[in-house]
N, C-alpha and C positions, 0 to 999 in steps of 0.2 A: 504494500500500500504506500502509494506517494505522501512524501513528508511536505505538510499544504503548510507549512511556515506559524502555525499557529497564532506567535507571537509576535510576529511582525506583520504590518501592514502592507500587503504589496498590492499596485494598480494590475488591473489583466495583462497588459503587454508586458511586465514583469514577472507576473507567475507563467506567463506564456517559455518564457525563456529560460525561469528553473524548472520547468518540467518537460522542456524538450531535451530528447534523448539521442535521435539517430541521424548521423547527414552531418552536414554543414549550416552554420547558425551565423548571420553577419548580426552586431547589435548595434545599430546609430543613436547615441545617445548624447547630451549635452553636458558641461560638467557641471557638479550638484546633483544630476539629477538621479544618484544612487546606483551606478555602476557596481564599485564593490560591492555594495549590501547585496545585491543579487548576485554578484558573482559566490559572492561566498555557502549565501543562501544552494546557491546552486552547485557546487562544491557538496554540501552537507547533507543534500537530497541526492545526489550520486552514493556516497557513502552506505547512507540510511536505507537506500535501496539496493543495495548489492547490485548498483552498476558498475561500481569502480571503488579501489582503496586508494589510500592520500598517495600512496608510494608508484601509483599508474597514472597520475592526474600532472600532466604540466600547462605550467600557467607563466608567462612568459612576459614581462613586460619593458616599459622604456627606462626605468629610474629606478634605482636602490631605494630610494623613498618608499616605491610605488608597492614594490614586491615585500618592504618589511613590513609596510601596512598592510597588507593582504594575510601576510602570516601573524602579525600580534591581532589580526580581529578574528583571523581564524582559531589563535589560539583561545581568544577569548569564549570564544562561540563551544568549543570544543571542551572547555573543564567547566563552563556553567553549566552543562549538561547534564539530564541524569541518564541518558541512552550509551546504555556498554558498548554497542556497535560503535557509537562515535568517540568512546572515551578509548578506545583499544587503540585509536587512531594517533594520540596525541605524543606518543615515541617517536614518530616517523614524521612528524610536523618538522622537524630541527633539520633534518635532509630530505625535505619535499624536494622537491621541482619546482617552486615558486621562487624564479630570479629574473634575472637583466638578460638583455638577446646577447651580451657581451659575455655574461658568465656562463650563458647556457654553450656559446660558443668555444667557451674556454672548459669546457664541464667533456665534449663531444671528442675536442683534440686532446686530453687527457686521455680519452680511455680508446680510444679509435685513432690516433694520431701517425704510429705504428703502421698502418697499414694504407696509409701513402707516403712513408718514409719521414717523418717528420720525429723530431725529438720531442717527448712528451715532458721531458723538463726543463719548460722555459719557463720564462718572465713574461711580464707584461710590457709591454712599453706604451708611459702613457701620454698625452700630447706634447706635453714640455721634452720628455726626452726625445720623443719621435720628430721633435722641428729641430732640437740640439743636432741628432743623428743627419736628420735631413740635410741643412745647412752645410756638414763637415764635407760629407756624399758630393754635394753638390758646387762647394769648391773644389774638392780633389779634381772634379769632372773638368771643370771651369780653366783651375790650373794650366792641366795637361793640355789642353787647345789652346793656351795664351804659351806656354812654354814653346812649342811646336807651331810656327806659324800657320794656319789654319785657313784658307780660303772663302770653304764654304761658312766658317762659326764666321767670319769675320763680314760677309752676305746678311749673316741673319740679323748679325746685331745692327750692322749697317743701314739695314731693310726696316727694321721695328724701330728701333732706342736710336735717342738723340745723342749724340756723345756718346753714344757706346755703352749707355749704360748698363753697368754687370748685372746693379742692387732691381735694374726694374726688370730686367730676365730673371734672377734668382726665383724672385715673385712666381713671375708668370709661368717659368718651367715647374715649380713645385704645384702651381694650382693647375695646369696641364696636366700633371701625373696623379695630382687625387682624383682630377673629374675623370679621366682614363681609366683609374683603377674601380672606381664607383662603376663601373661599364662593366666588370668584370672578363675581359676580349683585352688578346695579348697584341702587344704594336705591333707586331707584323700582321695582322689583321690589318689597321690602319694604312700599314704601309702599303698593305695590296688594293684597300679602298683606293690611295691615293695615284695606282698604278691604274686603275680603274677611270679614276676620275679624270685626270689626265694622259688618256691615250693619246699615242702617236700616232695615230688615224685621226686627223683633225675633222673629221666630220664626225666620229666615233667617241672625243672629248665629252664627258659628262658637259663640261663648261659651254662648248660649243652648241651642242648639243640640243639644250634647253634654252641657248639662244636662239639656235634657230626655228624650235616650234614654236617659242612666243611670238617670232617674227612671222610664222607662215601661218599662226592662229589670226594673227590680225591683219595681213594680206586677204587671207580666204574670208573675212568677216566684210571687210569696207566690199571687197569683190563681191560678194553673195547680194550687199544693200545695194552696189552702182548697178549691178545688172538689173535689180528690179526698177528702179529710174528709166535703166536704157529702156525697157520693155514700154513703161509710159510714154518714151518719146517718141519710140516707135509707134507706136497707138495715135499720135497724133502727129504723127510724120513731120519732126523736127529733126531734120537732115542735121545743122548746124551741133544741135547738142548729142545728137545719136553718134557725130564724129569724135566731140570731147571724149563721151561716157567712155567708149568703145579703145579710146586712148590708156585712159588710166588704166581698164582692165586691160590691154596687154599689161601695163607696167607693174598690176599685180600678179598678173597672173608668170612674171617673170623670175619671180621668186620660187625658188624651187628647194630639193634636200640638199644643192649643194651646197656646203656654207661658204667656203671660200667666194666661187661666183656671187651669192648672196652680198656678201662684205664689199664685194670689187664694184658691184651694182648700188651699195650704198654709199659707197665712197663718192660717186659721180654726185651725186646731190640731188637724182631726179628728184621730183614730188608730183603731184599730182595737176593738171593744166585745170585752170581756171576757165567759167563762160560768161563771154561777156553778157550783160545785159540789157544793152540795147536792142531795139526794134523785138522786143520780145513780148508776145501775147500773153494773157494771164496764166494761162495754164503751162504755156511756157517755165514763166517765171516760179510759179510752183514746184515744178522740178527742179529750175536753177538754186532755187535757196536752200532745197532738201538738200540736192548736189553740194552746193556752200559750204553747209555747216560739217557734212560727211565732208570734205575733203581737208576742212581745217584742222577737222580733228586726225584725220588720216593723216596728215603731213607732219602735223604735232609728234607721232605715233614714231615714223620712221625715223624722223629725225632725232629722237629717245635713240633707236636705234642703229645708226649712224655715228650718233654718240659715245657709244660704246663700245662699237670696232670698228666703225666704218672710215670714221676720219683717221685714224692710227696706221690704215691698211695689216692687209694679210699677212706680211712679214713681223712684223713688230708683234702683234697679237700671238704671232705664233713664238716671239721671243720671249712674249710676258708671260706666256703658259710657262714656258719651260723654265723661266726664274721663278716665278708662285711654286712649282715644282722640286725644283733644288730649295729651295728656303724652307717647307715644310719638311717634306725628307730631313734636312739636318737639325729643326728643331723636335720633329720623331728619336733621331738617334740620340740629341742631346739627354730627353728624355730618358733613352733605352740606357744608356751610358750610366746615368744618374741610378734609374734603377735597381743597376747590377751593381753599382757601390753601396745602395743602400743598404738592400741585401745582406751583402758582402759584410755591412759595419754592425747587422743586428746580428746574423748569423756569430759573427766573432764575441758579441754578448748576451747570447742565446735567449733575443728574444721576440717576441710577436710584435707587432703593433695590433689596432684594432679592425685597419684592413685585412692584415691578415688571418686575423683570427673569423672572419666572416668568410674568405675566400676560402681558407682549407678549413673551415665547418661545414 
């Protein structure tokens, strides 16, 4: 028989949730609004019902706070009791499973750690040491490219930082390797994204790529609107404007997958031909001003992009790829470099940080 709480007062969508038993249970709740009291409730109603003992029960939260609260109300709940079933329980309260995702991880590589090679007697390392550890890692790295004149490290810093600055890479390479690490996907991952991204197939360039379908979405888009125009002026056999309309749509319809031709074509500066508005009947002009405003906006359009590789031409574009390319690549390795010293400097004082203790958990 279900333990209905007696003594405590719970709303329905809380008895709802200690007396769910099977599956998966999400609970959105607000704070105040008595999370633990039910958790614990619920907790106690597993027990009292021979679903589960304290010693099969994990409870896993954000803060040491969180999880000692959960056990001194659990303790509490558990010797005011007069039920044997749950007084039996109160040995096994002091080594529950109620901790931090931090200790739970460190709880996992203790007794499992062994069996992906990992020493199970380490330390912790905790922020202060881990930026100290960091810092050292990441001059040694720094060093040995300033000792060794360096090309490409001296591209990077040249490329990013004003004066070369060291202290505002130091920065940015350590917050590059947490958000990295938060990814859990090793750099060479990254590094074949980046062999991906920038193929040597310039039509085949991620980068290119997606320039040229924003370019040929909005070619096909102004084309699809001039031809229904054209079809009006045709209708009312306006030779003069059926000549203009008929113009621009070749010059969109010149745009195709190649992108290089695309960029050679944008380089010229065409746009789009304008209709004059003289001796023009109203219906005429109708169409001229729909045409008008389609074509300002069209011209507006290409010339964005134009902008962007067209006035540079094909050569240079294709020289910017391949510098964005060498500059990432060596801030990857920097990275990678840094890494393996870190590594290298915890392994020699055998100890985790809190990435790692989530990574090999």
């Amino acid at each position: 028989m279900e333990n209905k709480n007696e003594n405590v007062n719970f709303t329905e969508e809380q008895q709802q949730v200690i007396n769910h038993k099977t599956g998966n249970l999400l609970v959105s709740a607000s704070a105040g609004s008595g999370k633990t009291k039910v958790l614990i409730a619920k907790i106690v109603d597993y027990i009292l019902n021979d679903y589960a003992k304290l010693k099969d029960i994990l409870v896993v939260t954000f803060t040491n706070d969180a999880s000692q609260e959960i056990k001194s109300r659990l303790s509490n709940e558990i010797s005011n009791s007069q039920k044997e079933k749950l007084l039996a329980q109160f040995d096994d309260l002091s080594t529950s499973d109620i901790l931090t995702f931090d200790k739970l991880c460190i709880k996992v590589i203790r007794e499992f750690g062994y069996k992906i090679g990992v020493n199970t007697n380490f330390g912790v390392c905790d922020a202060g040491m881990s930026k100290f550890f960091q810092s050292r890692a990441l001059d040694n790295v720094l060093a040995k490219h300033n000792k060794n004149f360096d090309a490409n490290f001296a591209h990077v810093l040249d490329f990013f930082y004003d004066s070369r600055s060291i202290e505002q890479l130091k920065v940015n390479i350590i917050n590059l390797y947490a958000f990295l690490r938060s990814k859990s996907v090793e750099i060479d991952h990254y590094k074949n994204l980046l062999n991906e991204t920038y193929s040597q197939n310039f039509n085949d360039n991620i980068i290119t790529k997606f320039y040229n379908e924003k370019l040929l979405e909005a070619a096909n888009y102004y084309k699809a609107e001039i031809k229904k125009l054209f079809i009006d002026a045709q209708a009312i056999n306006s030779t003069n404007i059926c000549e203009v309309l008929n113009g621009s749509i070749g010059l969109l319809s010149s745009f195709g997958s190649d992108v290089e031709e695309n960029i050679k074509l944008l380089s010229l500066g065409n746009s789009l031909e304008t209709i004059g508005t003289r001796k023009l009947d109203d219906n005429e002009k109708l169409i001229a001003d729909k045409y008008g405003t389609l074509r300002a906006d069209c011209n507006k359009r290409l010339k964005v992009f134009a902008g962007c590789f067209g006035q540079i031409g094909v050569e240079q574009v294709k020289k910017d790829l391949s510098n964005s390319k060498n500059i990432l690549f060596g801030i990857l390795n920097l990275i990678e470099e840094f890494d393996i010293e870190y590594q290298k400097m915890k392994k020699n004082y055998a100890v985790l940080d809190f990435a790692d203790l989530e990574k090999l958990a």
